[in-house]
N, C-alpha and C positions, 0 to 999 in steps of 0.2 A: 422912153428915157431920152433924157438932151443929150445932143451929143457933145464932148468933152472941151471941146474950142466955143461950146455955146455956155459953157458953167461958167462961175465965179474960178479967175484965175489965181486969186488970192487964196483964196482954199485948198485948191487942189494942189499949192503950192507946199502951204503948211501940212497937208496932208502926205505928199510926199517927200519931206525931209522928214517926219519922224517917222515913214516908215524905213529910212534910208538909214537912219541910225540905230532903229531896232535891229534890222539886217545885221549894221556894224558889231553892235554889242551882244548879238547871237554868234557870231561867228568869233570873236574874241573867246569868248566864256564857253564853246564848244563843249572843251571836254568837262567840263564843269556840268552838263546837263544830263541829269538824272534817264533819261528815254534815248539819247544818244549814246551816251559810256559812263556806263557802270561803274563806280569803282568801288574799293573797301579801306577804310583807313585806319593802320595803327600806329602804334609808338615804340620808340627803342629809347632805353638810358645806358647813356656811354661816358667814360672817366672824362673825357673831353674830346670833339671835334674833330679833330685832326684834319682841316680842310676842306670838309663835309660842308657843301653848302645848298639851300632849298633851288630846285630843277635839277641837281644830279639823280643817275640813273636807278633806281634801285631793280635789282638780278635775282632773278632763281636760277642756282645752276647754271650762271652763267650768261641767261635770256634776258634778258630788259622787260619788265614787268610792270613797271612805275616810276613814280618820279618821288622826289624828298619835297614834303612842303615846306617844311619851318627846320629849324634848327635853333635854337635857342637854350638859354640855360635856366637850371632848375634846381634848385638847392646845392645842394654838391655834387651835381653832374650834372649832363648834357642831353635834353630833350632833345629827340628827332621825330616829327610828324613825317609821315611818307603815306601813300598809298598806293596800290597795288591792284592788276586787274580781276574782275569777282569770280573769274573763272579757274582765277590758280588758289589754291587752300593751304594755310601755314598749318603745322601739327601745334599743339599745345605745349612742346618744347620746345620749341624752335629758336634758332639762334642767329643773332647780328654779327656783321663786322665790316670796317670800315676797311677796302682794298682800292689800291694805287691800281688805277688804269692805264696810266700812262708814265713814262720820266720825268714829262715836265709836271708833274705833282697832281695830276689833274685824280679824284677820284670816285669812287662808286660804293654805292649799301649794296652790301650781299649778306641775301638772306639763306637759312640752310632751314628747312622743315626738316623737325622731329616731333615725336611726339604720337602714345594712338588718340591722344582726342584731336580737335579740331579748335585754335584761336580764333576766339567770338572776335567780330567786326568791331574795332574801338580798343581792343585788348593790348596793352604791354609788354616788351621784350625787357625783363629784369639787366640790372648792368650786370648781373650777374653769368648772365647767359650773351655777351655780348664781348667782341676785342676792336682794340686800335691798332691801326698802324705803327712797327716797330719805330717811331720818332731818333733823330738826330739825341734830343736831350736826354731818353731814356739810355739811349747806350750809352752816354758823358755818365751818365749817374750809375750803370751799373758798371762803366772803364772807375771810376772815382772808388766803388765798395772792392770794386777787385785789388786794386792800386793799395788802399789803406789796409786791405787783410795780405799784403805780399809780402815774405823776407823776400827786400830787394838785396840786399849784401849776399844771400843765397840763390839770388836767380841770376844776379851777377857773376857770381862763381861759376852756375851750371852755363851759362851761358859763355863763358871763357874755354870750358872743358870742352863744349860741344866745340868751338870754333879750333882748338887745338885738335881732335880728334878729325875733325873733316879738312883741316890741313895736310891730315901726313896720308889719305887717302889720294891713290892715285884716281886719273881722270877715268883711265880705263877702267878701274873698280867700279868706281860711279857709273859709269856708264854702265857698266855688267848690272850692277844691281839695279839697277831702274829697269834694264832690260827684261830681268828676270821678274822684278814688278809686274812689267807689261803681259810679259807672258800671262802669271797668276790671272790675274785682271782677265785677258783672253779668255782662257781656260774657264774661268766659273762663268764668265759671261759667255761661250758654248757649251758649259753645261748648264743653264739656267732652269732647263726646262727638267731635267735630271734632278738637280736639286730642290726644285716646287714638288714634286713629287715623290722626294726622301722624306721631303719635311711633312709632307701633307702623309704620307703616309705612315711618323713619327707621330704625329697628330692623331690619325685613326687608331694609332696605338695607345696612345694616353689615355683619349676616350675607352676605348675596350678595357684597359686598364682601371679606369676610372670607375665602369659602369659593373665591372667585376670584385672590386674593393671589398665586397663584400664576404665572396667567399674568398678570397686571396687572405683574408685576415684569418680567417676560421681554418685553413688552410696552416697557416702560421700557429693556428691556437695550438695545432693537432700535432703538429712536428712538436710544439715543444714540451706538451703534451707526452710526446712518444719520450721524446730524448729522457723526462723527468722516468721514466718508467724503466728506460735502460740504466739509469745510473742507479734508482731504487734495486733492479737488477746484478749491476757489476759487484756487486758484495759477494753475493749467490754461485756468482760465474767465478769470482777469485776462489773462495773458501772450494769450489768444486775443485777449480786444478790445482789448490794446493793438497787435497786429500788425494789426490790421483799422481799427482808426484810421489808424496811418502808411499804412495800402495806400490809406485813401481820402485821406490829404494828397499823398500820390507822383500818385494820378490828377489829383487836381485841379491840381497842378500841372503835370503834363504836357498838359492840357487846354488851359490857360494860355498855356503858353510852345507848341503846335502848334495850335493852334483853326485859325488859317487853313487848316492843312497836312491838316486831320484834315477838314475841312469838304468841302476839294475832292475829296480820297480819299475821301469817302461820294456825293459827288456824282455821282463817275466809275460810282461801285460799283451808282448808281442808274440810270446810263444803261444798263450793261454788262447789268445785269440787268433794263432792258426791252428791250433788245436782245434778249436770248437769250429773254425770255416772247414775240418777235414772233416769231423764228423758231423756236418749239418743234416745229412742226409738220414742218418741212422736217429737222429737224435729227433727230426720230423717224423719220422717210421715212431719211436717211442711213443711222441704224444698222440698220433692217433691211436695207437693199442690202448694207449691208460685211459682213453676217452672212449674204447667201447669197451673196457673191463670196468669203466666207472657206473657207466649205462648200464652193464649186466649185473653190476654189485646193488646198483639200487635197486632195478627189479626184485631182484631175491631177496630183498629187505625193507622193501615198501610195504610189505600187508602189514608189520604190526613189528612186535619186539620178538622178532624171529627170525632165523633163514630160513627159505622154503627151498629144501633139496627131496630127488628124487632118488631114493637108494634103491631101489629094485633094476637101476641102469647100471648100479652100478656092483650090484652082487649076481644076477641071473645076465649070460650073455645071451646079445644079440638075436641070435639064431635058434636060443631054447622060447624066448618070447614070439620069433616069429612062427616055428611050430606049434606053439599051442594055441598062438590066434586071440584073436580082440574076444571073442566067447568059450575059453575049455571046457566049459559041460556040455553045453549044446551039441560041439563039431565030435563028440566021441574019440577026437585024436587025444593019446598020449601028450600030458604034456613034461613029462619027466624022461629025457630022452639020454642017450649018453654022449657026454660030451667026446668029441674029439680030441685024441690026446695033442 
């Protein structure tokens, strides 16, 4: 190969300005190139602009993510091209809004992901899902609807009242009350963490509440259930004490009109029965005897329609039966002996 001072200096001239300027228009168009940085590109419609203009920042959370291309308009609202780096993902709800970065007007697209799908590459941010900047003009036009719906003659008046009422207050009241303000203010702001944890725990209650509804109601059906069952009851329950009142107006009257009669009949009842506690004893002697004279009465009248008695006990004594013995022919004693007088 020739070496470079021996070539055509013409050429090699032409040859290196356009590579001098491909150079140029590669490093221009950087981020533009597909193998260098990625990007993804969608769209937002907004009521209007509000100083949104193409190179401001567009934010996730905060982070600078992209740039705004175009800004431009689009029937009745405001198209905004932006795009964003391929490795952050918008949810399929996700939402715009135009925020003030700075006081001297300067400002930025913040984006907020929602959504469980995922916004296709090219996809649109509805104006519906989209806010502007609080504008100078908007608050003229909502000071003007407030303005036109006010009794001024009536805010005039309150407005007299008030200034006369904070006239006759002294300084040190004022003071006292703002003080005691501050206090409050204090106070729930050291117990902050006290109160996240009443409410959180009012919270856990509703849920438990909430998730119990069920038998809480059935709960309710049953009381009122019961209650209907007491009142079908309190008929029952009346008509009972009213017959137990009359039963005790009928005693006490018959107490009344027999006291004498009733007196000596307890008296009697009192003697009768220490009468019979004196003879208890004779009176247990009785019923065993009549319980084995009952025993003896049936024996002697259980074989048939008869008594069975033994009268030879009871006409020949003792002592002539035991002399003449269980056999008198056999023993050859006498059995006819003479009685003892």
């Amino acid at each position: 190969m020739k070496p470079l001072k021996d070539r055509n200096q013409v050429t090699i001239g032409v040859v290196g300005t356009v590579i001098a300027a491909m150079v140029v228009l590669l490093a221009l168009n950087l981020d533009n190139l597909p193998l260098i940085n990625s990007n993804n590109d969608y769209h937002a419609q907004f009521e209007n602009a509000a100083g949104l203009q193409a190179g401001d920042d567009v934010r996730v959370l905060g982070v600078p993510v992209g740039q705004v291309d175009s800004v431009q308009v689009e029937g009745g609202h405001v198209r905004v091209d932006f795009h964003i780096e391929d490795d952050v993902t918008l949810g399929s709800a996700s939402r715009a809004s135009i925020e003030i970065a700075t006081v001297l007007g300067n400002v930025y697209l913040q984006i907020e992901s929602a959504g469980a799908g995922t916004l296709a590459e090219g996809g649109t941010i509805p104006a519906g899902r989209t806010v502007v900047p609080y504008s100078l003009v908007t608050a003229l036009q909502s000071f003007a609807s407030f303005g036109n719906g006010t009794n001024t003659a009536q805010l005039s008046r309150s407005l007299r009242t008030l200034a006369d009422t904070v006239g006759t207050i002294e300084p040190s009241d004022a003071k006292a009350a703002l003080q005691g303000i501050t206090n409050i203010a204090t106070t729930f702001a050291a117990k902050q963490g006290q109160i996240t944890e009443l409410l959180n725990a009012a919270n856990s209650i509703v849920g438990t509440l909430n998730q119990n509804s069920g038998a809480l109601v059935e709960l309710v059906i049953q009381g009122d259930s019961f209650l209907k069952l007491v009142l079908k009851r309190r008929a029952i329950i009346s008509a009972l004490l009213r017959d137990t009142s009359a039963l005790g107006q009928q005693l006490q009257l018959l107490i009344e009109r027999n006291g004498a009669h009733l007196g000596s009949l307890l008296s009697n009842l009192r003697t009768v029965t220490g009468l019979l506690a004196k003879d208890r004893a004779q009176l247990q002697r009785a019923v065993q005897v009549l319980g084995q004279f009952s025993q003896n009465l049936a024996n002697a009248t259980g074989s048939g329609p008869w008594l069975d008695l033994f009268p030879v006990t009871g006409i020949n004594p003792d002592n002539q039966i035991k002399a003449c013995g269980t056999n008198p022919s056999s023993s050859g004693r006498p059995c006819l002996t003479t009685l003892p007088a």
